[in-house]
PDB file of N, CA, C and O in Angstrom:
ATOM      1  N   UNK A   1      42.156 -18.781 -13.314  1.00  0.00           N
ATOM      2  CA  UNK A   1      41.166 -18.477 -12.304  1.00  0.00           C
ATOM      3  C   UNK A   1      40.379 -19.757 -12.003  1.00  0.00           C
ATOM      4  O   UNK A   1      39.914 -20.496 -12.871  1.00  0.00           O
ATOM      5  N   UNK A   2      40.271 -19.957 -10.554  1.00  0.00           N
ATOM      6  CA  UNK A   2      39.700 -21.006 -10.183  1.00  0.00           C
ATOM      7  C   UNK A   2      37.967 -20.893 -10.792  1.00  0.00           C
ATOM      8  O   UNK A   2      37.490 -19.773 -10.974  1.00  0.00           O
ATOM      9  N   UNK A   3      37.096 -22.209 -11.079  1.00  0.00           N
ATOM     10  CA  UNK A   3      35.721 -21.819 -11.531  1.00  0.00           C
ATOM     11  C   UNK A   3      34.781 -21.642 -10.725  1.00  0.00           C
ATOM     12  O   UNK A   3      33.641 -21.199 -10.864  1.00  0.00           O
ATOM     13  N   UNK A   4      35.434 -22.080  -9.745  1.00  0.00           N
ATOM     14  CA  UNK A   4      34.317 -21.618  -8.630  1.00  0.00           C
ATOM     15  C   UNK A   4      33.712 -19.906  -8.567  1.00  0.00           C
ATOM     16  O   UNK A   4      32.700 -19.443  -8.040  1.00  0.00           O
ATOM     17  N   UNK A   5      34.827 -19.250  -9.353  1.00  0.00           N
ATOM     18  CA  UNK A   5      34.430 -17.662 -10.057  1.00  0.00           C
ATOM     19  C   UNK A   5      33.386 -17.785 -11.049  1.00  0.00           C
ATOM     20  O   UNK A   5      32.456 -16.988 -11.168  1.00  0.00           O
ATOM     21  N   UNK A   6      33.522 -18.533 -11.561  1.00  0.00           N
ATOM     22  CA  UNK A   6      32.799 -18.065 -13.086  1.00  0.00           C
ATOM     23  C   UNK A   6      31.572 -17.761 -13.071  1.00  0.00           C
ATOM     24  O   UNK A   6      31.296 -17.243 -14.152  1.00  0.00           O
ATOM     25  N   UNK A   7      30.257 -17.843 -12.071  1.00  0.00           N
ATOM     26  CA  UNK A   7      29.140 -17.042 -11.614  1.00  0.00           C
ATOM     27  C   UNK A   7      29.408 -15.469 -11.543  1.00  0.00           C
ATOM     28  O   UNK A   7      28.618 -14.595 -11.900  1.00  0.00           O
ATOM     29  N   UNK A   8      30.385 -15.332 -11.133  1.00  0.00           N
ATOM     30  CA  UNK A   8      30.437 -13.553 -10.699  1.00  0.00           C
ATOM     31  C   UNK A   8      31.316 -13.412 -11.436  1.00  0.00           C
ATOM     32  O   UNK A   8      31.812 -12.311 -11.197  1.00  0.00           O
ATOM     33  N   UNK A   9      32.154 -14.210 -12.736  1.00  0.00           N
ATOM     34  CA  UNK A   9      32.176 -13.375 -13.415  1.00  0.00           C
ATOM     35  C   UNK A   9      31.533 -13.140 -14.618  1.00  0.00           C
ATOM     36  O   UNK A   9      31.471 -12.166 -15.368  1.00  0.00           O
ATOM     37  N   UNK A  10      31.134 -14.098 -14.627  1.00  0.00           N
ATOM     38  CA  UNK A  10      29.614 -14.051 -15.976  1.00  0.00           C
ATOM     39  C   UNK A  10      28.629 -12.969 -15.745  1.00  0.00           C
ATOM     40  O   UNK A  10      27.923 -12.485 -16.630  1.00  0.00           O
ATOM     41  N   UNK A  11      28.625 -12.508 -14.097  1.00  0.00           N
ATOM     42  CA  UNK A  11      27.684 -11.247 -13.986  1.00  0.00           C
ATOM     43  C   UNK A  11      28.015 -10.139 -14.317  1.00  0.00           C
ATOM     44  O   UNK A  11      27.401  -9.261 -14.923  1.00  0.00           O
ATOM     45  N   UNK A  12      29.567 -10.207 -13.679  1.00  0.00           N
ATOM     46  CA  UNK A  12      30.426  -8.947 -14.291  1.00  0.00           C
ATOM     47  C   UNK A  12      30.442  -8.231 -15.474  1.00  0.00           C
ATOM     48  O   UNK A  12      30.293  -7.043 -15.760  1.00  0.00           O
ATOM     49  N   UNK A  13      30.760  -9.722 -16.377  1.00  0.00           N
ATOM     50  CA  UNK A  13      30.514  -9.597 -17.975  1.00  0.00           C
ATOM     51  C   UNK A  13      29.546  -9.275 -18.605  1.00  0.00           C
ATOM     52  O   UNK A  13      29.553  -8.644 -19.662  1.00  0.00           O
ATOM     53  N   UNK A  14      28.202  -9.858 -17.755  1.00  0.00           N
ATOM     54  CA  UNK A  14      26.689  -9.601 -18.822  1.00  0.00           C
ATOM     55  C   UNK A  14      26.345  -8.176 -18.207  1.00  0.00           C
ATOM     56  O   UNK A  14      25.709  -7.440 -18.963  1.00  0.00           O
ATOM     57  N   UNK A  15      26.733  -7.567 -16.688  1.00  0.00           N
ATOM     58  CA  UNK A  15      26.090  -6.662 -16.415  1.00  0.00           C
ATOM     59  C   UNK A  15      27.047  -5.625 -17.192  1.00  0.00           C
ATOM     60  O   UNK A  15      26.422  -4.785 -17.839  1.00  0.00           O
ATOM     61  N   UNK A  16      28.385  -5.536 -17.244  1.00  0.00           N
ATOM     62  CA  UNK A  16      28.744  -4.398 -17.846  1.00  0.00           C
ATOM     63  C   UNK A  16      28.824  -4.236 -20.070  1.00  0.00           C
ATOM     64  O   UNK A  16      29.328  -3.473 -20.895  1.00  0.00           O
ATOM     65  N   UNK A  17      28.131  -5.262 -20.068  1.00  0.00           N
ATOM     66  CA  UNK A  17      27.612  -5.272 -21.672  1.00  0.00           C
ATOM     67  C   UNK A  17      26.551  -4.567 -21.365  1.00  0.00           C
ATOM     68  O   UNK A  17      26.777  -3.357 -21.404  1.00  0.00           O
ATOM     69  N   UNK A  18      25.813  -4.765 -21.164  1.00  0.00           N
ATOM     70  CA  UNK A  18      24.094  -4.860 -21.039  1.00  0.00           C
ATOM     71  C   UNK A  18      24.284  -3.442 -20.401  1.00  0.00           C
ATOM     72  O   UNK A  18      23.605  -2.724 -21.135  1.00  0.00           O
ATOM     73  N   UNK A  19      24.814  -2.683 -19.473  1.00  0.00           N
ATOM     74  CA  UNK A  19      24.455  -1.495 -19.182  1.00  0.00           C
ATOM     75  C   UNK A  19      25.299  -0.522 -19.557  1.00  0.00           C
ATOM     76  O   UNK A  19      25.685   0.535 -19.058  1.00  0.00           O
ATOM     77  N   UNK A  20      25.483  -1.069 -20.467  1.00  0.00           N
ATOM     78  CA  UNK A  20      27.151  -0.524 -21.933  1.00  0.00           C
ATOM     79  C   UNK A  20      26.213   0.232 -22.941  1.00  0.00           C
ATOM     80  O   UNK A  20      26.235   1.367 -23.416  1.00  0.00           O
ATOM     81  N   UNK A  21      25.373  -0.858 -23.079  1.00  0.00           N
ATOM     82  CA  UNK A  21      24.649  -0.996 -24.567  1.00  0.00           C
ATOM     83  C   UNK A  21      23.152  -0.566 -24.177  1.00  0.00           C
ATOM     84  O   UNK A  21      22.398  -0.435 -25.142  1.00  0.00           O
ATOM     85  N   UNK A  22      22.662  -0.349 -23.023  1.00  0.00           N
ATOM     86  CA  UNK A  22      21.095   0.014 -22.413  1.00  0.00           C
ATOM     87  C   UNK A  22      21.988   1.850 -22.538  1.00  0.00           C
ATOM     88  O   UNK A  22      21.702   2.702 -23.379  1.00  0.00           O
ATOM     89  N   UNK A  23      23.040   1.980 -21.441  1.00  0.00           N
ATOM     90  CA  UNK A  23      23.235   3.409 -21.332  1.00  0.00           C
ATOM     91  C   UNK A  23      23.594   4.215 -22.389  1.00  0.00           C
ATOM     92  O   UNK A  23      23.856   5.412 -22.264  1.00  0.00           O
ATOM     93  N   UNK A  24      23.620   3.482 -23.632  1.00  0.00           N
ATOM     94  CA  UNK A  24      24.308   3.977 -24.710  1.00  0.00           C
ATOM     95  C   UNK A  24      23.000   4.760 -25.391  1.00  0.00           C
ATOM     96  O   UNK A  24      22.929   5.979 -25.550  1.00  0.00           O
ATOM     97  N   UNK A  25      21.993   3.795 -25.753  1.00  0.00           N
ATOM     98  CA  UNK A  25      20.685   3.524 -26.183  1.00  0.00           C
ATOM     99  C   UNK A  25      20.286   5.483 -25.765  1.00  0.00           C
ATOM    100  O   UNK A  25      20.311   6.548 -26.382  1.00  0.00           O
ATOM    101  N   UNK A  26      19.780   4.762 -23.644  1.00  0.00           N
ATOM    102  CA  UNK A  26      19.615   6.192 -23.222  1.00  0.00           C
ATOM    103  C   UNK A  26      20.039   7.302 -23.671  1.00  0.00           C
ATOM    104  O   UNK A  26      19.282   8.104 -24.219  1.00  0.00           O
ATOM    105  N   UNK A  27      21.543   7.546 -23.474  1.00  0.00           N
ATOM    106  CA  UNK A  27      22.174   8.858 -23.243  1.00  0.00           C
ATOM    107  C   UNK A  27      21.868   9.337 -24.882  1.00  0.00           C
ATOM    108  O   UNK A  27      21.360  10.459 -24.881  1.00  0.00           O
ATOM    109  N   UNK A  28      22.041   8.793 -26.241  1.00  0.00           N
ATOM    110  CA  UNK A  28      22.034   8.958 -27.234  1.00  0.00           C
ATOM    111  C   UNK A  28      20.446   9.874 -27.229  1.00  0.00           C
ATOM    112  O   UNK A  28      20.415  10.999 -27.728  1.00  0.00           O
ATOM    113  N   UNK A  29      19.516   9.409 -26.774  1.00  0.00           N
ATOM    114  CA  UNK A  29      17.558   9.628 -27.226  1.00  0.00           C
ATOM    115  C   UNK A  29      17.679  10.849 -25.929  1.00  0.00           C
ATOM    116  O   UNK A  29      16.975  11.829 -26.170  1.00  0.00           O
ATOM    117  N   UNK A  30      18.245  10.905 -24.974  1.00  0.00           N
ATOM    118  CA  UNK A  30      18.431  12.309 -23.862  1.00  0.00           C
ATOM    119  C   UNK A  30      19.292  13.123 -24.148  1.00  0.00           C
ATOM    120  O   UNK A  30      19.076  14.137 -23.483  1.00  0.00           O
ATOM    121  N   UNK A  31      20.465  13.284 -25.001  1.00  0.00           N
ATOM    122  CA  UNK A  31      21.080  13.847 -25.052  1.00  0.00           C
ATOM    123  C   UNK A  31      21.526  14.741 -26.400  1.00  0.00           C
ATOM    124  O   UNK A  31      21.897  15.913 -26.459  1.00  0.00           O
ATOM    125  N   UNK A  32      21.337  13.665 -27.541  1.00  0.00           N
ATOM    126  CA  UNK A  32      21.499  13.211 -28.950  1.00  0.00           C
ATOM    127  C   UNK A  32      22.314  13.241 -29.577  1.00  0.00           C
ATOM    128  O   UNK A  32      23.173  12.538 -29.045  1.00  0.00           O
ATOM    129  N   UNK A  33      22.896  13.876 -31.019  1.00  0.00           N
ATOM    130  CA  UNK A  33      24.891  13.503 -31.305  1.00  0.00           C
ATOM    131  C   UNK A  33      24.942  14.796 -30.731  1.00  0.00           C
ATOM    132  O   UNK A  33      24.349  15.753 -31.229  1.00  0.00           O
ATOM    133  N   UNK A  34      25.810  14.878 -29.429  1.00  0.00           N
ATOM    134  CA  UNK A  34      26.301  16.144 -29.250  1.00  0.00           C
ATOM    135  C   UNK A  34      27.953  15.452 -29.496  1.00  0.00           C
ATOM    136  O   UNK A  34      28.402  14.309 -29.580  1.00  0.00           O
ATOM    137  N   UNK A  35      28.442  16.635 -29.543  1.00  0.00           N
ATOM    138  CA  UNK A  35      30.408  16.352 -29.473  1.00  0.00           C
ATOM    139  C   UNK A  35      30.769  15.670 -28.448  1.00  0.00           C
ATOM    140  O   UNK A  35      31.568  14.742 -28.580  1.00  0.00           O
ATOM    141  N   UNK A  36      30.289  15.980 -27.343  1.00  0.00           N
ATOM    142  CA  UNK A  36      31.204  15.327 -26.070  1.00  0.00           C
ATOM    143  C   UNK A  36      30.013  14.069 -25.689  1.00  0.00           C
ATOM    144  O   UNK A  36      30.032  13.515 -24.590  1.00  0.00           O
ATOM    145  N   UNK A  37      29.139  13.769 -26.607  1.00  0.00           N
ATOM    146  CA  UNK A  37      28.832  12.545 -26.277  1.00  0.00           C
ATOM    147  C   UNK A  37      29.297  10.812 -25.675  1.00  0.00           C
ATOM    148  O   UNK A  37      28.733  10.111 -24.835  1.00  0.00           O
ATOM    149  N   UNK A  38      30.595  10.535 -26.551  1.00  0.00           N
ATOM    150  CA  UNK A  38      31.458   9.637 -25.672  1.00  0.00           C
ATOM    151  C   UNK A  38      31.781  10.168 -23.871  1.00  0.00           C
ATOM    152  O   UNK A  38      31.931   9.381 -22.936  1.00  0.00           O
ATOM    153  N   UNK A  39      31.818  11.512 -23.792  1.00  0.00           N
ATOM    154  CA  UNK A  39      32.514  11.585 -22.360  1.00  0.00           C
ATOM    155  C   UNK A  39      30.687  11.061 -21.248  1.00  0.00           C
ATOM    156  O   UNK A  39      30.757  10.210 -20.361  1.00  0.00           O
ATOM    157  N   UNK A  40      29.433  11.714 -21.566  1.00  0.00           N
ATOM    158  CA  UNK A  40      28.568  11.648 -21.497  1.00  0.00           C
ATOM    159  C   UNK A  40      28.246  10.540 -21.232  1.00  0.00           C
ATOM    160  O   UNK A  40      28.014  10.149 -20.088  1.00  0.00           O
ATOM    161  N   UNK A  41      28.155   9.592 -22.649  1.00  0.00           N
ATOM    162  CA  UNK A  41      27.822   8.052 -22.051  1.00  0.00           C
ATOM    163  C   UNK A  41      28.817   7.462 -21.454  1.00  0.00           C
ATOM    164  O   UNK A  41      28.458   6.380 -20.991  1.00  0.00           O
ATOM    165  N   UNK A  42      30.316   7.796 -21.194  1.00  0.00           N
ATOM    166  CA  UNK A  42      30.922   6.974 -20.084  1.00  0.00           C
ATOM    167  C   UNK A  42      30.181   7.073 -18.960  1.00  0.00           C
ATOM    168  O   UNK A  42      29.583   6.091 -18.519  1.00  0.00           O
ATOM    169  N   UNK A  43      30.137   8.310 -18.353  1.00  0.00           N
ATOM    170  CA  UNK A  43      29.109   8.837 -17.164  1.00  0.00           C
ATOM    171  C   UNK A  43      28.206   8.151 -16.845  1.00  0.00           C
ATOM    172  O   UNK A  43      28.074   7.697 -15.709  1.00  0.00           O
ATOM    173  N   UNK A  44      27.389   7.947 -17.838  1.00  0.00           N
ATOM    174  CA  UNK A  44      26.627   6.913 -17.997  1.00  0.00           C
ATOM    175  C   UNK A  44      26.355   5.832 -17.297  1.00  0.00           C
ATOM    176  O   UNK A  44      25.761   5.343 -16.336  1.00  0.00           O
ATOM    177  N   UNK A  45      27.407   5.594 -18.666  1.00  0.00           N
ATOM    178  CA  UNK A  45      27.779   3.821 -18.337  1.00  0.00           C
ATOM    179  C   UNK A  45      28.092   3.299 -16.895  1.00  0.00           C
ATOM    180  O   UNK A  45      27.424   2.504 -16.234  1.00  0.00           O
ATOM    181  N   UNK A  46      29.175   3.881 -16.585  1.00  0.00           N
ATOM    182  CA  UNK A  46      29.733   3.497 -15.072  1.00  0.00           C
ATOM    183  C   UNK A  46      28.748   3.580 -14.227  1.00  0.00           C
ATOM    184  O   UNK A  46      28.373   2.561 -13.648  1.00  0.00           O
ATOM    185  N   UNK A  47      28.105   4.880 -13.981  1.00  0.00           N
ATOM    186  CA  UNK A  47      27.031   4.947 -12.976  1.00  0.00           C
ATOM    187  C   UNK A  47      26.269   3.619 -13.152  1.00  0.00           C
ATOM    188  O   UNK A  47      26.102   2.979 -12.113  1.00  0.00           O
ATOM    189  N   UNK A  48      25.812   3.132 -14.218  1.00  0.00           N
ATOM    190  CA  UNK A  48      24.730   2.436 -14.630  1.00  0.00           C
ATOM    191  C   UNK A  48      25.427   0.938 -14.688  1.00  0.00           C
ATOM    192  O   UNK A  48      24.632   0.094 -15.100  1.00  0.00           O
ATOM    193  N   UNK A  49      26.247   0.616 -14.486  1.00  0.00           N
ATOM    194  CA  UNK A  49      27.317  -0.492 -13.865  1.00  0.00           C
ATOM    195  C   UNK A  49      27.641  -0.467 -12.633  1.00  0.00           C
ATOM    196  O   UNK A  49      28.009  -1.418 -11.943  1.00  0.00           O
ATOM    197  N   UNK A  50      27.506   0.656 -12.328  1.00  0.00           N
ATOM    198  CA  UNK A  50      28.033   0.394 -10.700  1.00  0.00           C
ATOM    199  C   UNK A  50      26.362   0.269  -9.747  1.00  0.00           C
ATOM    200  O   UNK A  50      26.489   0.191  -8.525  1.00  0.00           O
ATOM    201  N   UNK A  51      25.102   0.257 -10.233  1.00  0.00           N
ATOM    202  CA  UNK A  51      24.074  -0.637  -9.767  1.00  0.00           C
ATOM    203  C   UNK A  51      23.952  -1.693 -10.421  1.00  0.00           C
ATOM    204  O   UNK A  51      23.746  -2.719  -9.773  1.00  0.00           O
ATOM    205  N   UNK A  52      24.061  -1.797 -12.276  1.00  0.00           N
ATOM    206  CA  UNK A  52      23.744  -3.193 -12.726  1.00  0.00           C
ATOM    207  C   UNK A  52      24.319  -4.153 -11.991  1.00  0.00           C
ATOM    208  O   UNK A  52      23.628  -5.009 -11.439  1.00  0.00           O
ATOM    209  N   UNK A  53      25.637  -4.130 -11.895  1.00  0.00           N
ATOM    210  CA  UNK A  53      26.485  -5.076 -11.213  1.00  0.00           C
ATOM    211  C   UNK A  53      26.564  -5.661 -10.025  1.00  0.00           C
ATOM    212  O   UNK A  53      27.119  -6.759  -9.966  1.00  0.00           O
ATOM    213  N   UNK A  54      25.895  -4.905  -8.542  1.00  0.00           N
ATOM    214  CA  UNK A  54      25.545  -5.622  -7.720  1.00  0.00           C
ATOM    215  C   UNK A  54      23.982  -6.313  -8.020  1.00  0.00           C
ATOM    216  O   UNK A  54      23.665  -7.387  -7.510  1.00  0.00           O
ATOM    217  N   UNK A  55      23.036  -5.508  -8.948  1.00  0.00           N
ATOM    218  CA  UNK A  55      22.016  -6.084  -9.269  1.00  0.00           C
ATOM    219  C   UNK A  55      21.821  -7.459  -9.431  1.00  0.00           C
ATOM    220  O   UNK A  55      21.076  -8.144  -8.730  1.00  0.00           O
ATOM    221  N   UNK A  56      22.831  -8.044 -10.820  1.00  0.00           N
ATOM    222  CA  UNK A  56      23.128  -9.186 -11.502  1.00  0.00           C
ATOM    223  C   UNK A  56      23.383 -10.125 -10.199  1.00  0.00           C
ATOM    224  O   UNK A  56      22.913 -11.252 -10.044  1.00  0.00           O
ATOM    225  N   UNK A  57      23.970  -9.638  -9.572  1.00  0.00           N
ATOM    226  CA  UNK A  57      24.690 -10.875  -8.197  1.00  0.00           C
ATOM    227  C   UNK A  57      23.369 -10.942  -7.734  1.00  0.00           C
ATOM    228  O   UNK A  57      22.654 -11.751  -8.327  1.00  0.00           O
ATOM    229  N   UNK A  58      22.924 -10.371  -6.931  1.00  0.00           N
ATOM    230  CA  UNK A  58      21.718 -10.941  -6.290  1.00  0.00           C
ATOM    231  C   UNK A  58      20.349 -11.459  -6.404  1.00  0.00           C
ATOM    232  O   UNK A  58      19.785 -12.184  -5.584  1.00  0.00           O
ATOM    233  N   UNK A  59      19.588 -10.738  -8.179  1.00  0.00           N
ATOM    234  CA  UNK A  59      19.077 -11.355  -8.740  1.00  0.00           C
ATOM    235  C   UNK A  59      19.091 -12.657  -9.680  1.00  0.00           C
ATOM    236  O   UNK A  59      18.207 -13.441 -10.025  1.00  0.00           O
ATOM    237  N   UNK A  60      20.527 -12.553  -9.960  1.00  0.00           N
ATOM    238  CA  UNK A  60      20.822 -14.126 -11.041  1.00  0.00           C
ATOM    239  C   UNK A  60      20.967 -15.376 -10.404  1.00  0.00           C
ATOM    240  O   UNK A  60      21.581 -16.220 -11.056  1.00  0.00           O
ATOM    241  N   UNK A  61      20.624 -15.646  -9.482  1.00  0.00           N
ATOM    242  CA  UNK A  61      20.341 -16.912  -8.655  1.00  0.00           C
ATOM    243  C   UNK A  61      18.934 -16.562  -8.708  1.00  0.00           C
ATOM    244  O   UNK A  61      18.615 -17.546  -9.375  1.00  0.00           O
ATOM    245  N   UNK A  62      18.032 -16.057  -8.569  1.00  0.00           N
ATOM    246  CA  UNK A  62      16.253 -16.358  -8.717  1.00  0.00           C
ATOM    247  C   UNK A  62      16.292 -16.636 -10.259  1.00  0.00           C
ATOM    248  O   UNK A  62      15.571 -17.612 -10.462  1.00  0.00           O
ATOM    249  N   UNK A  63      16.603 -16.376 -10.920  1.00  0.00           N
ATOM    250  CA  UNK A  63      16.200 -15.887 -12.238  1.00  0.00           C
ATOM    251  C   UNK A  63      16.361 -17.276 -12.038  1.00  0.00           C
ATOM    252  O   UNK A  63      15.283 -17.870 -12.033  1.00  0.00           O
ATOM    253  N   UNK A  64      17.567 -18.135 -11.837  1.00  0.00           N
ATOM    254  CA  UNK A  64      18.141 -19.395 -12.434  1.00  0.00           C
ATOM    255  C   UNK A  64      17.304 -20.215 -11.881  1.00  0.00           C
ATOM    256  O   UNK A  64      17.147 -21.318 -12.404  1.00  0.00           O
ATOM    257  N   UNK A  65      16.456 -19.802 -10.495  1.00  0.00           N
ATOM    258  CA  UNK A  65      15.482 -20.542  -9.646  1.00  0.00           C
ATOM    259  C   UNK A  65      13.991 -20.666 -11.088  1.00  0.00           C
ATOM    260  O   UNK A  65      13.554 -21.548 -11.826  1.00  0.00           O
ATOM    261  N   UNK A  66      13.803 -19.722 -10.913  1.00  0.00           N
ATOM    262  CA  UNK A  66      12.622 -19.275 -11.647  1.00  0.00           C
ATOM    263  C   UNK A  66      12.724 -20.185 -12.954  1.00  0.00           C
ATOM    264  O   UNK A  66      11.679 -20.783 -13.210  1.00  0.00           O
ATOM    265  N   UNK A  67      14.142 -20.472 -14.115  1.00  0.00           N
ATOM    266  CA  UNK A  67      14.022 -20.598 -15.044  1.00  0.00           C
ATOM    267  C   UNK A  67      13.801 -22.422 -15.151  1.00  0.00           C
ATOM    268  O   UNK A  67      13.346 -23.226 -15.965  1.00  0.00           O
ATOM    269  N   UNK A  68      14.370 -22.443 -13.927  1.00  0.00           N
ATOM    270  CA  UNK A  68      14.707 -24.162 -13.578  1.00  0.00           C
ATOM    271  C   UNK A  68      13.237 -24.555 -13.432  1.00  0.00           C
ATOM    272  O   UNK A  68      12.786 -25.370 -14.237  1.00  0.00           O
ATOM    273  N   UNK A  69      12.446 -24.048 -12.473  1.00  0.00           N
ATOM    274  CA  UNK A  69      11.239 -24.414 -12.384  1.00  0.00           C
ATOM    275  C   UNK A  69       9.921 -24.088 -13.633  1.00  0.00           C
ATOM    276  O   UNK A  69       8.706 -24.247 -13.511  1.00  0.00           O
ATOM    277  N   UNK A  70      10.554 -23.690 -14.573  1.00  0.00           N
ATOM    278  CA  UNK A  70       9.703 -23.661 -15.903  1.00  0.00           C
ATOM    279  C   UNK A  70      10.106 -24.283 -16.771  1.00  0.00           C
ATOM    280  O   UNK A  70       9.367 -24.417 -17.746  1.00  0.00           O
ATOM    281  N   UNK A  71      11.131 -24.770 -16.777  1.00  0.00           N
ATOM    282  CA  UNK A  71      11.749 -25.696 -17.854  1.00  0.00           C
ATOM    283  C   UNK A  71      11.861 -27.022 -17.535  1.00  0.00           C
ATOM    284  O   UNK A  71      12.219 -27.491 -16.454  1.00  0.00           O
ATOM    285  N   UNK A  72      11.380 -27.883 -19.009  1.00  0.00           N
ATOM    286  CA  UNK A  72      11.232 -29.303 -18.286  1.00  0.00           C
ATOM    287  C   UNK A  72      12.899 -29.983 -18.326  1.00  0.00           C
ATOM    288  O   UNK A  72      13.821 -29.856 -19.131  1.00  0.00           O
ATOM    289  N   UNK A  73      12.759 -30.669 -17.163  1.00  0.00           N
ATOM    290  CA  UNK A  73      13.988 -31.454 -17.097  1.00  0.00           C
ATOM    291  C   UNK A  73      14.555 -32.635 -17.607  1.00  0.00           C
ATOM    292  O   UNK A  73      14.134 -33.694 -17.142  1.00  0.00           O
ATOM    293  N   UNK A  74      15.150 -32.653 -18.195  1.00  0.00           N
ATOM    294  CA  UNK A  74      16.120 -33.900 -18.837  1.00  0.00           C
ATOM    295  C   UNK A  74      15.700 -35.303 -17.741  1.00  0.00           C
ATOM    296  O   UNK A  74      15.525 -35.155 -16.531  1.00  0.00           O
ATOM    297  N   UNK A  75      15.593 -36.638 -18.463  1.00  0.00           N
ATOM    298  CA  UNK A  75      15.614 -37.882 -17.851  1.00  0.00           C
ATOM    299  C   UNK A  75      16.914 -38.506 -17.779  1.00  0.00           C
ATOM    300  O   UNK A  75      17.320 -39.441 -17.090  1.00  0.00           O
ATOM    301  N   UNK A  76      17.330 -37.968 -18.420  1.00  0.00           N
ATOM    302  CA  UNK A  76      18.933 -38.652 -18.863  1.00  0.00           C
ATOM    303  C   UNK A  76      18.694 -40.135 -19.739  1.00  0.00           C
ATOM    304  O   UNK A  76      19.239 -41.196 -19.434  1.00  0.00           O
ATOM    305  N   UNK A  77      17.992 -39.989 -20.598  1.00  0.00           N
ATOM    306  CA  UNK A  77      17.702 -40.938 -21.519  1.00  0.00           C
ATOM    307  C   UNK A  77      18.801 -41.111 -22.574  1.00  0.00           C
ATOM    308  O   UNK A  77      18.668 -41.942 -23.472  1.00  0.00           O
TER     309      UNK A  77
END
């Protein structure tokens, strides 16, 4: 894969961890050990990936704005 990807897919990757492991969190404290809990937090999950994921794209360029302008920059010393 060319790298000119690797932004969207690093979003891909962090958003469907992150709303893997947030929806898991949820559905577990709303729902609690029921039996069909795996089918439950898939439900979940996906729903909750299929906003994280355009989320990540359009917010992770500010964030990177935001983080650049708080962090001091290298001189190249």
């Amino acid at each position: 894969m060319h790298p000119r990807f690797a932004p969207y897919l690093f979003s891909l990757f962090l958003s469907g961890f992150m709303s893997f492991i947030v929806s898991g969190i949820a559905t577990v404290r709303a729902a609690g050990l029921v039996p069909h809990l795996p089918w439950v937090w898939l439900e979940a999950w996906l729903t909750s990936w299929a906003v994280a994921c355009p989320v990540v794209f359009v917010v992770a360029p500010m964030v990177r704005r935001l983080v650049a302008s708080m962090v001091r920059q290298e001189t190249g010393r």
